[in-house]
gemmi code that builds the backbone of each chain (N, CA, C; Angstrom):
import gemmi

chains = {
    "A": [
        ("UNK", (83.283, 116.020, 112.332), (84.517, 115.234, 112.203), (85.425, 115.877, 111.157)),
        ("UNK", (86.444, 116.091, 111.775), (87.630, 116.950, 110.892), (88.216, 115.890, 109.533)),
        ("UNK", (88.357, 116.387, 108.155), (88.418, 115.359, 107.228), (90.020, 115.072, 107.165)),
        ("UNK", (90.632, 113.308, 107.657), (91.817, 112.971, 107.888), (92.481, 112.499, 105.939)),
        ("UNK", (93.499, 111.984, 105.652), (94.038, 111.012, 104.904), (93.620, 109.956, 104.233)),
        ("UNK", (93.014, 109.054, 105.263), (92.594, 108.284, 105.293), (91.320, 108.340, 104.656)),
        ("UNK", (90.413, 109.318, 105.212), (89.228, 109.372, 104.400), (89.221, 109.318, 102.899)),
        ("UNK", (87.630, 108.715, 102.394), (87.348, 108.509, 101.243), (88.261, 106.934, 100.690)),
        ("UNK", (89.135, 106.784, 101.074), (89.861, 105.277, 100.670), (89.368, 104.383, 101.389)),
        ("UNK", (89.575, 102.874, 101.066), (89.303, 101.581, 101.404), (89.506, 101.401, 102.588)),
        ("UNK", (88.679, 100.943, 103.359), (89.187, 100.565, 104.801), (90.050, 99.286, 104.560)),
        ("UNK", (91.383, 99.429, 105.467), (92.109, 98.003, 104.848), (93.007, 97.847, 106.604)),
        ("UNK", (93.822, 96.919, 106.624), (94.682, 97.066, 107.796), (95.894, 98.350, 107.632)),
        ("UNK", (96.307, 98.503, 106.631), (97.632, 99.369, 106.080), (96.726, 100.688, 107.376)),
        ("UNK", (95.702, 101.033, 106.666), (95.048, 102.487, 107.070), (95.272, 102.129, 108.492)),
        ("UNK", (94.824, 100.772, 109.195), (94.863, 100.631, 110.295), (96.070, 100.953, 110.930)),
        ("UNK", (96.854, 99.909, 110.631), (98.438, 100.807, 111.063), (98.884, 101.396, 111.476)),
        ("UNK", (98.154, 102.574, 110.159), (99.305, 104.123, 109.950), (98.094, 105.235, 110.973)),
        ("UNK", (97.067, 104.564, 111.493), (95.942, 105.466, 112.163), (95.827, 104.861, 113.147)),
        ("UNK", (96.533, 104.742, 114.248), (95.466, 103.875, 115.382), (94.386, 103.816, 115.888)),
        ("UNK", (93.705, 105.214, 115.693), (92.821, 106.221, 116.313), (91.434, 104.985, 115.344)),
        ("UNK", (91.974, 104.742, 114.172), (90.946, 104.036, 113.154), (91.271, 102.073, 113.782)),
        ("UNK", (91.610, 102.197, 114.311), (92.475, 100.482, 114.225), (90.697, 99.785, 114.806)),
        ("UNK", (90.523, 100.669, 115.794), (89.089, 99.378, 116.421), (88.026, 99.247, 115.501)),
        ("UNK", (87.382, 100.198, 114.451), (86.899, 100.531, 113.585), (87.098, 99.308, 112.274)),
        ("UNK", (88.448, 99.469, 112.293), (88.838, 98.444, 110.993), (88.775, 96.891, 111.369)),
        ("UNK", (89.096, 96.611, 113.221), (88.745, 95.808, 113.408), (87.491, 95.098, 113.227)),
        ("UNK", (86.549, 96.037, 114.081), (85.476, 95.470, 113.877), (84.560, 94.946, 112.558)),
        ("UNK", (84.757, 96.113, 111.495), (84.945, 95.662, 109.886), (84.994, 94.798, 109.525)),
        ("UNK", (86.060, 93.936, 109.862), (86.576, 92.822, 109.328), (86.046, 91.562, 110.235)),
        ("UNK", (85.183, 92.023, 111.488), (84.755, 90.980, 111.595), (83.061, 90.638, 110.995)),
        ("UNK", (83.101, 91.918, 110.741), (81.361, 91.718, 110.192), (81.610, 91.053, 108.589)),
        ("UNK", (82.452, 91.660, 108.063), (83.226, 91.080, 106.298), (83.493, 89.045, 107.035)),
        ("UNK", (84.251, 88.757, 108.071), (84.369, 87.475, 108.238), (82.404, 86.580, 108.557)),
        ("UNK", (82.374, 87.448, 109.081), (80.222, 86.749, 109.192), (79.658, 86.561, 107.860)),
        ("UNK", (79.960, 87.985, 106.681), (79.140, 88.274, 105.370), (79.902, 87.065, 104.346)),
        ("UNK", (81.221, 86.535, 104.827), (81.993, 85.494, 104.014), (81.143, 84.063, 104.400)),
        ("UNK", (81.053, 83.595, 105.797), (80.427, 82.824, 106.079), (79.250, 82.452, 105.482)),
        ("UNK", (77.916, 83.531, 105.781), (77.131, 83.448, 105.081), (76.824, 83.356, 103.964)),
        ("UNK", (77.905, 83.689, 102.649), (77.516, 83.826, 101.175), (78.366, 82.292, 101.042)),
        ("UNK", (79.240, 81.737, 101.602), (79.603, 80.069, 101.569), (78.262, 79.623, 101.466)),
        ("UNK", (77.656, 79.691, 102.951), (76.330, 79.030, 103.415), (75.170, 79.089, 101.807)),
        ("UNK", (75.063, 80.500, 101.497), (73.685, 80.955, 100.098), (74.562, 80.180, 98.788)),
        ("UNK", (75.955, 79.574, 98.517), (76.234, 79.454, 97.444), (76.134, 77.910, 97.416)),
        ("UNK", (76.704, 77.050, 99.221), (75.878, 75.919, 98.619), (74.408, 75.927, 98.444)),
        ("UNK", (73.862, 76.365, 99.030), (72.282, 76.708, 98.786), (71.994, 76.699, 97.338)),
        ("UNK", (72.321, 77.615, 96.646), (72.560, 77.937, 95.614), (72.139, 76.719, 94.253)),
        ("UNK", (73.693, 76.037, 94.893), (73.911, 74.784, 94.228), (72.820, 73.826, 94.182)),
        ("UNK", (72.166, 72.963, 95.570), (71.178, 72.978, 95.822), (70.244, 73.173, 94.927)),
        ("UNK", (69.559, 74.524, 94.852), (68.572, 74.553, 94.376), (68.192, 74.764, 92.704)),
        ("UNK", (69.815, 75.319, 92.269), (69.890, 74.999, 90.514), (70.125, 73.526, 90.295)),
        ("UNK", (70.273, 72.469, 90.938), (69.791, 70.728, 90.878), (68.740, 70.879, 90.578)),
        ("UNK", (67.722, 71.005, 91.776), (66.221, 70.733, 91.735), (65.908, 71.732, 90.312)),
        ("UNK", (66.105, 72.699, 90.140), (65.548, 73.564, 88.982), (65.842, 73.253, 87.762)),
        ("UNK", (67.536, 72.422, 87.574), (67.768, 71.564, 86.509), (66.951, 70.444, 86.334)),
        ("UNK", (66.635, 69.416, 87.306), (65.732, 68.265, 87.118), (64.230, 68.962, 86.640)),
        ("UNK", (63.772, 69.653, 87.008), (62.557, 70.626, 86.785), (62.436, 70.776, 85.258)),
        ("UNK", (63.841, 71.514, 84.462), (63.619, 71.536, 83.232), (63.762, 70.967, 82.601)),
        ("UNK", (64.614, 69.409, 83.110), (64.634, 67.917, 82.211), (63.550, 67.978, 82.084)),
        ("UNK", (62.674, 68.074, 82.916), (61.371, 66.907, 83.078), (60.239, 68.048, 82.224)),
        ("UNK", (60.339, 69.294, 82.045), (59.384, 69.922, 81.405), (59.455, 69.812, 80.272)),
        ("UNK", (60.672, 69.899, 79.466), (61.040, 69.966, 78.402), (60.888, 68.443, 77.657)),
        ("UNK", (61.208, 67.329, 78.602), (60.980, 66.323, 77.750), (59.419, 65.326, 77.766)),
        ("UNK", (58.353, 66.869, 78.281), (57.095, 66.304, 78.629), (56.558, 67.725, 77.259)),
        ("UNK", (57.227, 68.887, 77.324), (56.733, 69.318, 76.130), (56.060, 71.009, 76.804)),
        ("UNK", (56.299, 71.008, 78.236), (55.778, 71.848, 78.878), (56.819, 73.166, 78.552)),
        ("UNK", (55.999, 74.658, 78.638), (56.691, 75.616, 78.721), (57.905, 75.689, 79.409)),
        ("UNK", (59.023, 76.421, 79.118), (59.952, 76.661, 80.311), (59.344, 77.913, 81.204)),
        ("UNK", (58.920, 78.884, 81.162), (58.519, 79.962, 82.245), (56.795, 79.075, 82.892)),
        ("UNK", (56.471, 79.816, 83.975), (55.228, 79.866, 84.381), (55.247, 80.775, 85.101)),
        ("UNK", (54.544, 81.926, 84.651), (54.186, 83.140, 85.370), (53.085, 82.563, 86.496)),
        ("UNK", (52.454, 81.742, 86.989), (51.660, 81.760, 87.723), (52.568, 81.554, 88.712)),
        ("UNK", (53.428, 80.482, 88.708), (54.252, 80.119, 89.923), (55.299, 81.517, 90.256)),
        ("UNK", (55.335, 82.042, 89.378), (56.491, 83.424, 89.934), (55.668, 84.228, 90.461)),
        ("UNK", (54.329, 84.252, 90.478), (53.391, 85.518, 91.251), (53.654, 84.935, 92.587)),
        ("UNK", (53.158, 83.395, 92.623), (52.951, 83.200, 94.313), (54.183, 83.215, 94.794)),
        ("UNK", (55.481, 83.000, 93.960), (56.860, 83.255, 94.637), (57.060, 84.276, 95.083)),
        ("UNK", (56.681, 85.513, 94.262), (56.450, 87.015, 94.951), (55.671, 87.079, 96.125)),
        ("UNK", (54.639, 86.784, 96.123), (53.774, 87.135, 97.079), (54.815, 86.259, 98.679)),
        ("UNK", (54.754, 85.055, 98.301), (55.647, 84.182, 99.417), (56.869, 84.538, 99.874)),
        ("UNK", (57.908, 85.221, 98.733), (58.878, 86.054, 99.123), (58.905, 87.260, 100.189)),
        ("UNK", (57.810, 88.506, 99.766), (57.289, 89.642, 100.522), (57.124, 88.793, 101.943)),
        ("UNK", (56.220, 87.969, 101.841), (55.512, 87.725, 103.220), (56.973, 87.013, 103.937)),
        ("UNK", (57.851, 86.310, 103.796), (59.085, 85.892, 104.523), (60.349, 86.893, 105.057)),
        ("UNK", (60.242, 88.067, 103.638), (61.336, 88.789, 103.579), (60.569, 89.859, 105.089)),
        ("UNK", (59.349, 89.830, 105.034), (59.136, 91.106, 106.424), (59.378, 90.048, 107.494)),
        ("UNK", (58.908, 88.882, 107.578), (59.056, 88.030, 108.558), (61.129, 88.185, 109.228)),
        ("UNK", (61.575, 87.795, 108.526), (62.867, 87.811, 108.679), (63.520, 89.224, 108.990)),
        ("UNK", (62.569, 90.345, 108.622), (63.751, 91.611, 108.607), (64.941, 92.194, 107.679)),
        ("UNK", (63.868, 91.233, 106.484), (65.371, 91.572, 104.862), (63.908, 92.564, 104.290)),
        ("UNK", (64.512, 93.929, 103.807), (63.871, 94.554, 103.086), (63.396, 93.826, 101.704)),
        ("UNK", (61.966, 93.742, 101.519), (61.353, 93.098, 100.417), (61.630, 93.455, 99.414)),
        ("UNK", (62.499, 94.348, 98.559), (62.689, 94.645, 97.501), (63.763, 93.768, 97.194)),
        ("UNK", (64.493, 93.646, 98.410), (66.421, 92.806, 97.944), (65.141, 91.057, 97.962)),
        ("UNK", (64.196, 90.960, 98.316), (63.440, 89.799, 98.435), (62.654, 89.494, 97.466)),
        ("UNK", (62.773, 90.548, 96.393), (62.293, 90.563, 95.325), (63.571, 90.731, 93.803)),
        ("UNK", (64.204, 90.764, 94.183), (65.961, 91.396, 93.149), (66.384, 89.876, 93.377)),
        ("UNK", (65.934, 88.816, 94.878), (66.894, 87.644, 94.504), (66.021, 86.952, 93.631)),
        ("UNK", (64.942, 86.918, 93.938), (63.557, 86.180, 93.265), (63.797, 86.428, 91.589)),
        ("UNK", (63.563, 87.844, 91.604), (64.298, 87.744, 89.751), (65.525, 87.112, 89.535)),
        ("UNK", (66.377, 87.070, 89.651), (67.863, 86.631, 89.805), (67.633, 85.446, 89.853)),
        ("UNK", (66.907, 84.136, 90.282), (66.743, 82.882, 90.925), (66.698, 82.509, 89.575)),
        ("UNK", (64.889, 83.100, 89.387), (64.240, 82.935, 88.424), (64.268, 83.008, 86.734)),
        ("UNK", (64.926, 84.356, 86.826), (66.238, 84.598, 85.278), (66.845, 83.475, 85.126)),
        ("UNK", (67.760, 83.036, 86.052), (68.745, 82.071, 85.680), (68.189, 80.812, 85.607)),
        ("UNK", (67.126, 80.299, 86.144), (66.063, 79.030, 86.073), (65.496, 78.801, 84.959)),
        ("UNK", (65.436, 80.141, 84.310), (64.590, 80.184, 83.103), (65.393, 80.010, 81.774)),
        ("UNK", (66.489, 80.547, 81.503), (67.237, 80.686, 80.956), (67.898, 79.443, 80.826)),
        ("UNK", (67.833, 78.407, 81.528), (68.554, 77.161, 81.503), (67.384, 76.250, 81.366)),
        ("UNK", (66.082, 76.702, 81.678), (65.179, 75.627, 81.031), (65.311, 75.963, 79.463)),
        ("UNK", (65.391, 77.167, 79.178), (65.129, 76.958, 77.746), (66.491, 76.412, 76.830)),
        ("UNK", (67.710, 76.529, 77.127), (68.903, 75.776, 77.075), (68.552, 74.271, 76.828)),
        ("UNK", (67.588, 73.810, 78.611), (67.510, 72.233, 77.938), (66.876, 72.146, 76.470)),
        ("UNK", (65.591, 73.331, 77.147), (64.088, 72.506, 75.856), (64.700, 72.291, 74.611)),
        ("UNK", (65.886, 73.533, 73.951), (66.490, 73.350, 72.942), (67.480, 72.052, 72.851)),
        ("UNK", (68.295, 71.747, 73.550), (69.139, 70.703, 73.483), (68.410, 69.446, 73.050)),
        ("UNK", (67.300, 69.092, 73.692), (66.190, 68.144, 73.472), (65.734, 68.047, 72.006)),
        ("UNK", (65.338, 69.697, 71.644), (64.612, 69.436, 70.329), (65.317, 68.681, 69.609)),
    ],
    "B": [
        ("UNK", (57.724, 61.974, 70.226), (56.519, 62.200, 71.164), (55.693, 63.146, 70.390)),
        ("UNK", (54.334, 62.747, 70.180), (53.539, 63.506, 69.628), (53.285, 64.839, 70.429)),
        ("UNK", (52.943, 65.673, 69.644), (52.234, 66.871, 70.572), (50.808, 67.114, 70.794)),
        ("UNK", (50.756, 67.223, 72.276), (49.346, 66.733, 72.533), (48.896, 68.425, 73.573)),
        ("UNK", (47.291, 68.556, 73.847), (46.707, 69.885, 73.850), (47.816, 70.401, 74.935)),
        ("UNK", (48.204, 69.569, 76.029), (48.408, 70.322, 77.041), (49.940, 70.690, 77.177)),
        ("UNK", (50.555, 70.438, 75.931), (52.265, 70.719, 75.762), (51.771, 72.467, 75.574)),
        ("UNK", (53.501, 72.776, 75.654), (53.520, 74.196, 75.590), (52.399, 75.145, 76.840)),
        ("UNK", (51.928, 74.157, 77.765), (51.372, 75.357, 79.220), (52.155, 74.750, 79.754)),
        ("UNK", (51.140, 75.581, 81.398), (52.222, 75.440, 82.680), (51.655, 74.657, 83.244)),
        ("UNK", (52.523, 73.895, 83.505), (52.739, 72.687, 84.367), (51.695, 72.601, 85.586)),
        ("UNK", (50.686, 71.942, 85.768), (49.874, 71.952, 86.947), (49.163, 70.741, 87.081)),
        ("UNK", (48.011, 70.906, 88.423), (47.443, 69.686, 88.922), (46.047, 69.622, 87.903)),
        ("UNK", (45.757, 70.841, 87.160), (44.647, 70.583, 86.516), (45.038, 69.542, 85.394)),
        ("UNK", (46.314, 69.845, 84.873), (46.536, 69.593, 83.661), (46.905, 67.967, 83.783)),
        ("UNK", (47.333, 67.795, 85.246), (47.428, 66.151, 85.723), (46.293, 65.143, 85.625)),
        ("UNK", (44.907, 66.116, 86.680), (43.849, 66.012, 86.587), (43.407, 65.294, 85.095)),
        ("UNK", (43.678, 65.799, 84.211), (42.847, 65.902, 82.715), (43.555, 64.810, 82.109)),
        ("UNK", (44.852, 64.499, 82.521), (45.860, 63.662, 81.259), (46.512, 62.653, 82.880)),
        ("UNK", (45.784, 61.803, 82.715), (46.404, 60.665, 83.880), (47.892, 60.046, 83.550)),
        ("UNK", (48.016, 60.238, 82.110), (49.584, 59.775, 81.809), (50.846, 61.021, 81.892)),
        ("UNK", (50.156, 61.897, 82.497), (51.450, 62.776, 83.021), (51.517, 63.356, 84.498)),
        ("UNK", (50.222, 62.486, 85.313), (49.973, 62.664, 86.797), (51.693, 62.285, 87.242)),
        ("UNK", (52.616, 61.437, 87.362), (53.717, 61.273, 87.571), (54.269, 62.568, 87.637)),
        ("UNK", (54.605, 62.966, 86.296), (55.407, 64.122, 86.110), (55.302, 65.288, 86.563)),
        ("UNK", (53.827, 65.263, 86.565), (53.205, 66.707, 87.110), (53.885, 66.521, 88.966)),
        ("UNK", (53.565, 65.352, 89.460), (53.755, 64.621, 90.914), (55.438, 64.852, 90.818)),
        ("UNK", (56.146, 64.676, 90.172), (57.263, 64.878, 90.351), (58.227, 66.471, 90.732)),
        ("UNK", (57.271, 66.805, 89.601), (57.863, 68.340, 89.721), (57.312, 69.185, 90.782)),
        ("UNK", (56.110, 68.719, 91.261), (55.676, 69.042, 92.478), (56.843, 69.120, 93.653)),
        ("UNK", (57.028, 67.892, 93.924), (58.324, 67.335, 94.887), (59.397, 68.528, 94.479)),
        ("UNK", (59.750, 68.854, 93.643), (60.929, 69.275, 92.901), (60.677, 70.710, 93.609)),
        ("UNK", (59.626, 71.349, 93.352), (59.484, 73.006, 93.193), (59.317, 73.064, 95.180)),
        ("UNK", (58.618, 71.608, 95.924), (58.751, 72.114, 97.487), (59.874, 72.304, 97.852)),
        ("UNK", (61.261, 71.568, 97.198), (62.527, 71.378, 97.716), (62.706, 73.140, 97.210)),
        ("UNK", (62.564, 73.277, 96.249), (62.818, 74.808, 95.455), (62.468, 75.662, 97.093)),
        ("UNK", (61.168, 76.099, 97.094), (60.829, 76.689, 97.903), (61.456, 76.667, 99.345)),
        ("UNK", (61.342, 75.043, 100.177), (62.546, 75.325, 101.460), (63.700, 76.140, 101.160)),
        ("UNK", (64.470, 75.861, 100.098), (65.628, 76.408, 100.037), (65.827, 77.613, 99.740)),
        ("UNK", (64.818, 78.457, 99.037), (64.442, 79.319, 98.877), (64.515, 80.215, 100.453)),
        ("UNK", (63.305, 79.832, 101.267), (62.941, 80.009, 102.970), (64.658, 79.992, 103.011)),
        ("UNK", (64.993, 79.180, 102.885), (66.897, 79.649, 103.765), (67.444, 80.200, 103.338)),
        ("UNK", (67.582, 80.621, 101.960), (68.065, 81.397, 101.911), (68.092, 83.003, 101.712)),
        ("UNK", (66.634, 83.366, 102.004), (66.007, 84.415, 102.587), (66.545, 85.091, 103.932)),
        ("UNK", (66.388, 83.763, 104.971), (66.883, 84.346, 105.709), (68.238, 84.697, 106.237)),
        ("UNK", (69.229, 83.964, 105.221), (70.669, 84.304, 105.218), (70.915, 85.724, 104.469)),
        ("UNK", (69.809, 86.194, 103.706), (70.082, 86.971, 103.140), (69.862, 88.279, 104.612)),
        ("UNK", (69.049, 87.558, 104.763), (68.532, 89.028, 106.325), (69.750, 89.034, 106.537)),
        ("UNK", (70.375, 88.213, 107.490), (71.823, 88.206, 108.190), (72.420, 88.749, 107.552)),
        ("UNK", (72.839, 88.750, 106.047), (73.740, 88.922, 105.396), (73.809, 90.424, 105.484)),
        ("UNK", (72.568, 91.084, 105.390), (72.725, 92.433, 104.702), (72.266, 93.142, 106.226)),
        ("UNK", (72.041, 92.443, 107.282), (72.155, 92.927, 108.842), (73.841, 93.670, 109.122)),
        ("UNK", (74.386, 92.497, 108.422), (75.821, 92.478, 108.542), (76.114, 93.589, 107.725)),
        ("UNK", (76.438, 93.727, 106.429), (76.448, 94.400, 105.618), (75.970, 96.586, 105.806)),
        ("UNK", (74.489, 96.523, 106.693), (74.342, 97.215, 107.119), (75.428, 98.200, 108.446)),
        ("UNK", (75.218, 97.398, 108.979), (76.405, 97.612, 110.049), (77.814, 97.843, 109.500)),
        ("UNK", (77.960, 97.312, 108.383), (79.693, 98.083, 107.811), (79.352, 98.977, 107.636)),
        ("UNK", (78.278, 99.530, 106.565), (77.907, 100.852, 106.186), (78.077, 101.529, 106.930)),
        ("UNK", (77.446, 101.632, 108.237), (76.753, 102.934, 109.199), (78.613, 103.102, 109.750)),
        ("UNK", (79.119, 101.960, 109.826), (80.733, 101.843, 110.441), (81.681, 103.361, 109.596)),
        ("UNK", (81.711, 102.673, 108.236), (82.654, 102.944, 107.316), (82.271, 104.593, 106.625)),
        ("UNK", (80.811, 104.340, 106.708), (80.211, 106.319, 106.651), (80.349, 106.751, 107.759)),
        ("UNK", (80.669, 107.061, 109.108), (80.874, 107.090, 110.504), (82.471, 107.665, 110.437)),
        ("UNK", (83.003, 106.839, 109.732), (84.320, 107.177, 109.827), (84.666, 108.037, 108.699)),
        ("UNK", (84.032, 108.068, 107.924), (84.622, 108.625, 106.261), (84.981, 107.511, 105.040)),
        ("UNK", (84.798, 106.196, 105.187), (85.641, 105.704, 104.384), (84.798, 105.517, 103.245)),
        ("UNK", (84.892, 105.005, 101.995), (84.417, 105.428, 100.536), (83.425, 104.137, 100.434)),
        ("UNK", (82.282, 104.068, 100.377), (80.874, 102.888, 99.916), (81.885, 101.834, 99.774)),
        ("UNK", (82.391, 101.962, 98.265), (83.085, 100.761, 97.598), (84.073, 100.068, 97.825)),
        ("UNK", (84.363, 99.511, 97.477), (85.580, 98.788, 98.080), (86.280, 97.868, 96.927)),
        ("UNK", (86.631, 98.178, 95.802), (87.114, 97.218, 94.623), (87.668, 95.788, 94.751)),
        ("UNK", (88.959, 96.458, 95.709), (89.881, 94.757, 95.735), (89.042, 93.743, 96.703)),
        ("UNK", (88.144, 94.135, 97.858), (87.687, 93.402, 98.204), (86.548, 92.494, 97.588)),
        ("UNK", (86.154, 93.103, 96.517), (85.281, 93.116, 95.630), (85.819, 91.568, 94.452)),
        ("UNK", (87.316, 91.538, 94.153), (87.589, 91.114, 93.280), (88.276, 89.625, 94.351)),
        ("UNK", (88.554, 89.754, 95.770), (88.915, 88.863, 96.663), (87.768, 88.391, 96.607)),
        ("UNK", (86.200, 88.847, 96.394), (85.162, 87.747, 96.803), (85.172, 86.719, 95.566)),
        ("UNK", (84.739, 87.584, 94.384), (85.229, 87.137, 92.944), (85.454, 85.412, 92.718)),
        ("UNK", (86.837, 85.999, 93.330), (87.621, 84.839, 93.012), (87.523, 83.537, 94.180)),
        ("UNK", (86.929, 83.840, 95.220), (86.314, 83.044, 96.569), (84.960, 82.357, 95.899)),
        ("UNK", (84.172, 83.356, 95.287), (83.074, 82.510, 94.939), (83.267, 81.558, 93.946)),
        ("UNK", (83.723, 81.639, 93.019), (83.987, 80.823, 92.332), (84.702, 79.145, 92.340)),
        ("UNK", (85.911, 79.795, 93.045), (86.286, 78.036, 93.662), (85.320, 77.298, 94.770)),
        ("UNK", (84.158, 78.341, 95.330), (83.390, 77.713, 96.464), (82.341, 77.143, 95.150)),
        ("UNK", (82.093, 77.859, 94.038), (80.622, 77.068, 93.049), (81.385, 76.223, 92.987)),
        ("UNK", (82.818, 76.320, 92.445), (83.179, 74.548, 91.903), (83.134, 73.408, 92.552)),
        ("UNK", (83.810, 73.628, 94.057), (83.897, 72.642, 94.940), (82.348, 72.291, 95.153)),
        ("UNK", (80.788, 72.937, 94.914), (79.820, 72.796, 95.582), (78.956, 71.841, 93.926)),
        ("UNK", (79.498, 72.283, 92.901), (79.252, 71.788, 92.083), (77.898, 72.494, 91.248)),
        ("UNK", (78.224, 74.205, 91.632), (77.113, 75.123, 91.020), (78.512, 76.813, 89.839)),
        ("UNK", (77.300, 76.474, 88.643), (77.589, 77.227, 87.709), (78.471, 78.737, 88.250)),
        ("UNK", (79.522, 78.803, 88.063), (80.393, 79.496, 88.303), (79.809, 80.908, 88.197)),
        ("UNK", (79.151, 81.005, 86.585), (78.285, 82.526, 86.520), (77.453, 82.829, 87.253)),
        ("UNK", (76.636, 81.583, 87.632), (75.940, 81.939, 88.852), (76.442, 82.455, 89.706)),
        ("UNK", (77.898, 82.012, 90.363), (77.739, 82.511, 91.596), (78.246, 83.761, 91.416)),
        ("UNK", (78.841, 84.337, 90.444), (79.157, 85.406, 89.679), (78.099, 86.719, 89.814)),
        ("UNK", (76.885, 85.929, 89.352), (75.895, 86.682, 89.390), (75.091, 87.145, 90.640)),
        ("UNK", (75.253, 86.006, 91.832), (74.837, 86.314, 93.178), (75.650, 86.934, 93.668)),
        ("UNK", (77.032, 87.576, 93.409), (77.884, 87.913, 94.312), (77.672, 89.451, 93.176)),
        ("UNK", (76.974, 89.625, 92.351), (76.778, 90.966, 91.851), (75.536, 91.736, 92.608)),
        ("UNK", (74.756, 90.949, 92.761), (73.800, 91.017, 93.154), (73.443, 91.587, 94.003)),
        ("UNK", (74.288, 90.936, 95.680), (74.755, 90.991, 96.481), (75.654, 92.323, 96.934)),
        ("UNK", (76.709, 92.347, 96.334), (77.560, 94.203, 96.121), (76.708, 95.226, 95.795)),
        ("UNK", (75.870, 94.526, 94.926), (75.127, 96.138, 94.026), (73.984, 97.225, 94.876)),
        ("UNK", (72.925, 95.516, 95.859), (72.376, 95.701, 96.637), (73.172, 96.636, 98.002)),
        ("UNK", (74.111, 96.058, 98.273), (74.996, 96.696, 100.232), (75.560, 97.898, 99.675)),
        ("UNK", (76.026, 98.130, 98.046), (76.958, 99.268, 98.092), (75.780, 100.125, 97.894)),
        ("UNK", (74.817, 99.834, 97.119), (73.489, 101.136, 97.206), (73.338, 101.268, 98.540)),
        ("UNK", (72.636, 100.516, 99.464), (72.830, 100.699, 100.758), (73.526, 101.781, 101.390)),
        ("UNK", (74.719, 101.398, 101.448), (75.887, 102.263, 101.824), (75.905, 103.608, 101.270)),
        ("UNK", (75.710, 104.103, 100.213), (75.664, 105.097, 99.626), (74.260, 105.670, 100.238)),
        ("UNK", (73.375, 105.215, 100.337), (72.126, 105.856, 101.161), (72.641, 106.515, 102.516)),
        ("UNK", (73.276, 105.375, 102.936), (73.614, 105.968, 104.744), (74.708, 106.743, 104.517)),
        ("UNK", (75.311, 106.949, 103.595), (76.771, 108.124, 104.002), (76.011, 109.210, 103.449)),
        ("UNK", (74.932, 109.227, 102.584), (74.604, 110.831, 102.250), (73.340, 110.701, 103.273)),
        ("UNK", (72.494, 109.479, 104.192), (71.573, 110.497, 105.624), (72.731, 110.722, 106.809)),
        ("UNK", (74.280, 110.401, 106.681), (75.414, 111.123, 107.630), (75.779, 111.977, 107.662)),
        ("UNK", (75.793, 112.706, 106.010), (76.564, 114.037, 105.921), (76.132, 115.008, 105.900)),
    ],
}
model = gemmi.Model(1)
for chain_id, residues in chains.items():
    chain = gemmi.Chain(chain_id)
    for i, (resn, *xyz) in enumerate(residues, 1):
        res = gemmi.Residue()
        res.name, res.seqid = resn, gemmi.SeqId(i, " ")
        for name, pos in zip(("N", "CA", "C"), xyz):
            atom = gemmi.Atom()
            atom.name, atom.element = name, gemmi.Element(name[0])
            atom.pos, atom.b_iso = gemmi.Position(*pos), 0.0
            res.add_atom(atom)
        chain.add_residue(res)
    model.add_chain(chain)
structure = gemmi.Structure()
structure.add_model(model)
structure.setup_entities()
């Protein structure tokens, strides 16, 4: 493929435009970007969701006196993660990057309460 | 509240087992961590979709020449996620942080498949 203008910059409509040759390309783009919008709506109420339950979690640990982490429960989350993420067809590592990410931020706000409490 | 042996561990059925006046709590957070986990399961598999999708720009946008990254679209999600945490009623950094998460993961991606293209 001979290197055009266009190359190396943002796929956007403008490029589309001024390239027709690129126009179905940019189309289609933008409809996979309109699916990846959908879906991260869908994971952010999720999201919401599940930092509730993880907030009530660290009311209730903190004002019982319990640790904020438990490494036991983050092993079987790993292990339960791997085994879903092949099930589904999401590479287990991004199934393991959300699991930290969940879990960081779960943790980090239990210990927020436990302190507020003390 | 006094401090008693089983403050400061992790939260479990043994520790319910042993101290009948925190079988509740232990029972509660139980409830708490299954809701954790469904939501967890969904959003696993939105993540498949997500980065199905995501994949498919890649192979698109290296195909054509166009550059992994994409900034402004980057800073259009930004500002999307954020009024979607508020309206959903989840921590703004959070969603801050899933939507880093999220880029850091598809643009590595992407950068894999434009250098097995070239």
């Amino acid at each position: 493929m001979t290197k055009d203008d266009w190359q190396d910059t943002t796929i956007d409509e403008r490029q589309a435009a001024a390239h027709p040759e690129i126009a179905g390309l940019v189309e289609e783009v933008g409809q996979l970007r309109a699916s990846v919008d959908n879906i991260d709506g869908a994971i952010l109420a999720l999201l919401a969701e599940r930092f509730k339950c993880t907030r009530q979690i660290g009311v209730l640990k903190a004002q019982a006196g319990f640790a904020p982490e438990d490494p036991q429960r983050e092993q079987v989350q790993a292990v339960r993660f791997r085994a879903i993420a092949l099930a589904a067809g999401l590479d287990p590592q991004l199934a393991e990057d959300y699991r930290r990410f969940a879990a960081e931020a779960a943790k980090r706000r239990h210990q927020d309460i436990a302190e507020s409490i003390r």
